[in-house]
C-alpha positions as CSV (number, residue, x, y, z in Angstrom):
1,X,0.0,0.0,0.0
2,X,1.3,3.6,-0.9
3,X,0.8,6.6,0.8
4,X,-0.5,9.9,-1.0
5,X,2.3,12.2,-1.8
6,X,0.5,15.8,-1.7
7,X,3.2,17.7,-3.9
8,X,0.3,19.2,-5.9
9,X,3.5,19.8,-8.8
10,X,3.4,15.9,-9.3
11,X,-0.4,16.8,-11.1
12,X,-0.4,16.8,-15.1
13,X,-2.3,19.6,-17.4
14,X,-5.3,17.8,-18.5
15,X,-9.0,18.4,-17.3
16,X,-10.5,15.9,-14.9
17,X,-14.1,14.7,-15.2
18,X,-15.5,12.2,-13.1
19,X,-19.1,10.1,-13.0
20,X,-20.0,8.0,-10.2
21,X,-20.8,4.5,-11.8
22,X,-22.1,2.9,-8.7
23,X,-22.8,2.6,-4.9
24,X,-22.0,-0.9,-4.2
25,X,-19.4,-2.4,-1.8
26,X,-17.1,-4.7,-4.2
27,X,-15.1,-8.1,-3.2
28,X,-11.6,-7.5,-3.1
29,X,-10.8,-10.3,-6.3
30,X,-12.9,-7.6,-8.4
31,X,-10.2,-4.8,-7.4
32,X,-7.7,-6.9,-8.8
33,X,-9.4,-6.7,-12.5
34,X,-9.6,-2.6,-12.0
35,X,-5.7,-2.7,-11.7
36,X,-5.9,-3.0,-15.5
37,X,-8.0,-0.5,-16.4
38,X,-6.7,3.1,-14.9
39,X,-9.6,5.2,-14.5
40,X,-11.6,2.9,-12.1
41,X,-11.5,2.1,-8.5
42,X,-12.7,1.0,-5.5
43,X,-13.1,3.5,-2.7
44,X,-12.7,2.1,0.5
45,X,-13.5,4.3,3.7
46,X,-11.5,2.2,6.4
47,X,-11.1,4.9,8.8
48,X,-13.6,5.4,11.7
49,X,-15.5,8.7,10.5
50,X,-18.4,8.9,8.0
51,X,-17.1,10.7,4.4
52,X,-18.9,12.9,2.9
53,X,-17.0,14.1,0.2
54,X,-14.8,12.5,-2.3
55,X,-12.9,15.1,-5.0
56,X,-10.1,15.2,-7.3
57,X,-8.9,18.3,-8.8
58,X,-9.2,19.9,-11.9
59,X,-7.2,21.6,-14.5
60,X,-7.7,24.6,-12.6
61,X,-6.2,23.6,-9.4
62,X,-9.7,23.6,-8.3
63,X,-11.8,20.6,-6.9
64,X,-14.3,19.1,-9.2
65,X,-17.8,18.0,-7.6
66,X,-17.9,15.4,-5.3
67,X,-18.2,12.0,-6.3
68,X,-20.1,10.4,-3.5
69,X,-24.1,10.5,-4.0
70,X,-24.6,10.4,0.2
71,X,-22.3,10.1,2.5
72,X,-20.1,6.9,3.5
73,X,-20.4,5.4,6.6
74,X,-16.8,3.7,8.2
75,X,-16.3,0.4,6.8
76,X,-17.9,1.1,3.4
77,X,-16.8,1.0,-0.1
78,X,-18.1,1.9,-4.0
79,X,-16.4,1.0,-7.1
80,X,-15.7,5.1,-8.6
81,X,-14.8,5.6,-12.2
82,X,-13.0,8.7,-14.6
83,X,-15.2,9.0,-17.8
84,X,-12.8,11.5,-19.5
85,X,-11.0,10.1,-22.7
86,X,-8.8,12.8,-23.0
87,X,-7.3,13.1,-19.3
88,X,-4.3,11.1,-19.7
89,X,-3.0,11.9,-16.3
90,X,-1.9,9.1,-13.5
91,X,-0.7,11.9,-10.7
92,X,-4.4,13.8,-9.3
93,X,-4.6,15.4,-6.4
94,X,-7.5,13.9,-4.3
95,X,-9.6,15.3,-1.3
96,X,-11.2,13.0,1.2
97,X,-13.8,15.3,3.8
98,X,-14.7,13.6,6.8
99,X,-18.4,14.0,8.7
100,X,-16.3,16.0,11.6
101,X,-14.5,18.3,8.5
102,X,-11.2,17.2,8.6
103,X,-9.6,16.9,5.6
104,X,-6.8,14.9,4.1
105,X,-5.7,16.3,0.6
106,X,-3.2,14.0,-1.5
107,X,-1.8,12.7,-4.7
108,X,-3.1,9.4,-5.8
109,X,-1.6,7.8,-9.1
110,X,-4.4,6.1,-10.5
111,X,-2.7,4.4,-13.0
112,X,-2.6,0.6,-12.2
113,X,-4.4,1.4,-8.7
114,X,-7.8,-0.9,-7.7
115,X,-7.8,0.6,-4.4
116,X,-8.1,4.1,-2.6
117,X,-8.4,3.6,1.2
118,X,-9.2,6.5,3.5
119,X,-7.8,5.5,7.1
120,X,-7.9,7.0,10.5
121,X,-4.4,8.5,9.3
122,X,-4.5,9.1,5.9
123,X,-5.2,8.5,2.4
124,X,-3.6,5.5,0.7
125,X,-3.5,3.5,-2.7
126,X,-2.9,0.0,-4.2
């Protein structure tokens, strides 16, 4: 498992759009298939807190809209997807909010990643 970096100068120049595809928790041999395919994942809230927001940033620098359609309880999971063709980048800074507002901002290369896992301690990737 990798930590986020959160050198927001590891981020590429292309524009980020992003679709929630579903809401389901997903079996951890199904992660291994999304290793192939870089612009899904599973989202896996591991820490103790409800989410309530999951963002990556755009071109801009600015955070996109957040990709969760309610919040997500601790010990929850979806399977989230990138439904831009042209966005080519692997480096994207990503923001997790917690219920209490705490925030952890961080780099996640989604290239070759199945997993995102929010923890008590920080945001991590596999």
């Amino acid at each position: 498992m990798k930590p986020c970096t959160c050198s927001a100068a590891a981020l590429r120049s292309a524009a980020v759009a992003a679709v929630l595809t579903s809401a389901i928790a997903v079996a951890p041999a199904l992660a291994q298939d999304l290793q192939k395919d870089d612009w899904s994942f599973n989202f896996f809230n591991d820490s103790s807190y409800t989410v309530t927001e999951f963002r990556v940033a755009e071109m801009s620098g600015a955070f996109g809209h957040n990709w969760l359609s309610s919040p997500m309880a601790a010990g929850h999971g979806q399977t989230l997807e990138f439904s831009d063709p042209l966005d080519t980048r692997c480096d994207v800074l990503t923001r997790v909010v917690f219920h209490d507002g705490s925030v952890f901002d961080g780099v996640v290369n989604y290239c070759g990643t199945a997993i995102v896992r929010a923890t008590n301690d920080w945001l991590y990737f596999e």
